[in-house]
N, C-alpha and C positions, 0 to 999 in steps of 0.2 A: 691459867693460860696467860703467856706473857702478850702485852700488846704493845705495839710501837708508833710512833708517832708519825703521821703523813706528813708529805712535802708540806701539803697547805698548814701543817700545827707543828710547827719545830719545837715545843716547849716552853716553857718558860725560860727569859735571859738570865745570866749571872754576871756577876762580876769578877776579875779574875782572884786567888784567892790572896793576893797582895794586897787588898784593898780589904779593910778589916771591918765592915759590916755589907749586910745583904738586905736588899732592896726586894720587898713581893710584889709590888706595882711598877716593875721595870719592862720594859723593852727597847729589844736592839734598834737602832735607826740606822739606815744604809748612808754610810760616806758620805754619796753627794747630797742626802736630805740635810745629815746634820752639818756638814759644812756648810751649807746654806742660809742655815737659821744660826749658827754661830758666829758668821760674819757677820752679823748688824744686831746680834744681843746684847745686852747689858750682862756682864759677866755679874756672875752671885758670889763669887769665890774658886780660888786657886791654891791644890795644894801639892807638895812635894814627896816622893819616899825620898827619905834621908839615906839608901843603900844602894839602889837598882834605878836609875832612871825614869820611873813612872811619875806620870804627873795626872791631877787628876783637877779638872777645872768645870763647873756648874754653869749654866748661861739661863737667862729667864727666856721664855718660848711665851706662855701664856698667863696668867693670872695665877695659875692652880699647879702648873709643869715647868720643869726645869730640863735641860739639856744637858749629859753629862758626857762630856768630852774627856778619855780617858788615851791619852799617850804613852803605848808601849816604850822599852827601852831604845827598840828600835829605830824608833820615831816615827811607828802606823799610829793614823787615831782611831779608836772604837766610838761608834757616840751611841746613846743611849736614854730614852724619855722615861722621868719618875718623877712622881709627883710632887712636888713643894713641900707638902706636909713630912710624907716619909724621911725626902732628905735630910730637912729640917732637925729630925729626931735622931739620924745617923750622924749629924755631924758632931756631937760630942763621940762618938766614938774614933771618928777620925782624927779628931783635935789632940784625945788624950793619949793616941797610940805612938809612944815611941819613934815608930819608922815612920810617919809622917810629919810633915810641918808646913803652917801655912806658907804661900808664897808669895812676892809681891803682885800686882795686881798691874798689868799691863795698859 
């Protein structure tokens, strides 16, 4: 029997699949949350796809959480809470892949 997920439990969040590692302690933050806490963060790092416009930029929230501020081509941002440690561990994969590169730091 298949089962589906209610309004109240959307699933788990992803990342889009441009971004070349996957986060299991992630969740979506709504717009005006993460604009919020990303305007007076200490950014942790900023990085670039070298093909398609995506940018993807980390901000410190709390001791243990990071905020991850991901800019479509478009120019929407997605933001999103993970936790320190995880990202910490994805970001060699960010580093080594090809279609990214870090970026200067604003």
């Amino acid at each position: 029997m298949a089962t589906h997920a209610s309004a109240d439990d959307p699933g788990p969040a992803s990342l889009p699949e441009t971004v070349p590692f996957d986060l299991r302690q992630l969740t979506r933050q709504s717009w005006k949350l993460g604009s919020r806490i990303v305007e007076d963060a200490e950014r942790f790092g900023t990085w670039a796809h070298t093909g398609g416009g995506w940018t993807l930029a980390a901000f410190e929230a709390t001791d243990e959480t990071l905020i991850l501020q991901l800019r479509t081509p478009v120019g929407r941002s997605r933001f999103y809470g993970a936790t320190r440690a995880e990202f910490r561990n994805a970001v060699p994969r960010l580093t080594s892949s090809p279609d990214w590169e870090r970026a200067e730091q604003a």
